[in-house]
C-alpha positions, 0 to 999 in steps of 0.5 A, a space after each residue: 240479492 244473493 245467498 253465500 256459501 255461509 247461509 248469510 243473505 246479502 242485498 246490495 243496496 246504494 248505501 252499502 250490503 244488508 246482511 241477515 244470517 239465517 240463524 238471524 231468521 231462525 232465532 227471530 221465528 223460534 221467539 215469535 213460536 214460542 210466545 204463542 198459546 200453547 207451545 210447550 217448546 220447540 223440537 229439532 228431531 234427531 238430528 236438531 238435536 244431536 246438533 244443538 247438543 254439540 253447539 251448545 246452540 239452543 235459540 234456533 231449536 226447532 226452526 230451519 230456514 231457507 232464503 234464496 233473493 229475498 224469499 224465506 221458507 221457514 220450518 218450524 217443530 214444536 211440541 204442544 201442551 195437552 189440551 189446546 187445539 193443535 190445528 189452532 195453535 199452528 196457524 197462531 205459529 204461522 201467523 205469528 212467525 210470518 208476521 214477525 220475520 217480515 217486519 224484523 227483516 223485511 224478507 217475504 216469507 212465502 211459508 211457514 210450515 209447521 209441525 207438531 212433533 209431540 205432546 207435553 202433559 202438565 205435571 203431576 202434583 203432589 198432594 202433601 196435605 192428603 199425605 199428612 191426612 192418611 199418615 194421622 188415621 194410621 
């Protein structure tokens, strides 16, 4: 089990190489992050975001992976919608990116760390019928 210059883990097996690429990884626990209540998107912080505006990339948007034989750290950046509790929504994160890396790719996930980078308020909607209604008194 080795990790190349290109950040590709490679196992060697009887039958041949197995090979995930950590933007594999990246993608797979940005997926499992952003379905979990309350994760309004994920944040790559100054630099994710120079680098997705120049890559054009933005299915690994907020995720940074590490894997060295068959181990995987995973960080993950997110921004939470108000009103949901933060400390409840991180553990739902990692449960669920552990959870859904080790069984797409059968890599040990040791940590996910998780990071609330800012908060998204919904909205304001715009009440056209009170409009209408102050426009007929005057």
């Amino acid at each position: 089990m080795t990790e190349n210059e290109n950040n590709i883990f490679e196992e060697k097996l009887n039958g041949g190489n197995i090979k995930i690429a950590d933007e594999v990884v990246a993608t797979i626990a940005s997926m499992a992050a952003s379905g979990i209540a309350g994760v309004s998107g994920m944040r790559g912080g100054v630099v994710g975001d120079i680098a997705e505006k120049l890559t054009k990339k933005q299915s690994t948007k907020g995720i940074k992976v590490e894997i060295n034989d068959n181990i995987a750290v995973i960080d993950v950046f997110f921004v939470v919608e108000y009103g949901y509790l933060i400390h409840e929504v991180c553990k739902n994160i990692q449960e669920a990116v552990k959870a859904t890396v080790e069984t797409m790719t059968g890599l040990e996930v040791t940590a996910v760390n998780v990071s609330a980078q800012g908060v998204s308020f919904p909205a304001p909607e715009k009440n056209e019928g009170l409009q209408e209604e102050v426009e007929d008194k005057e």
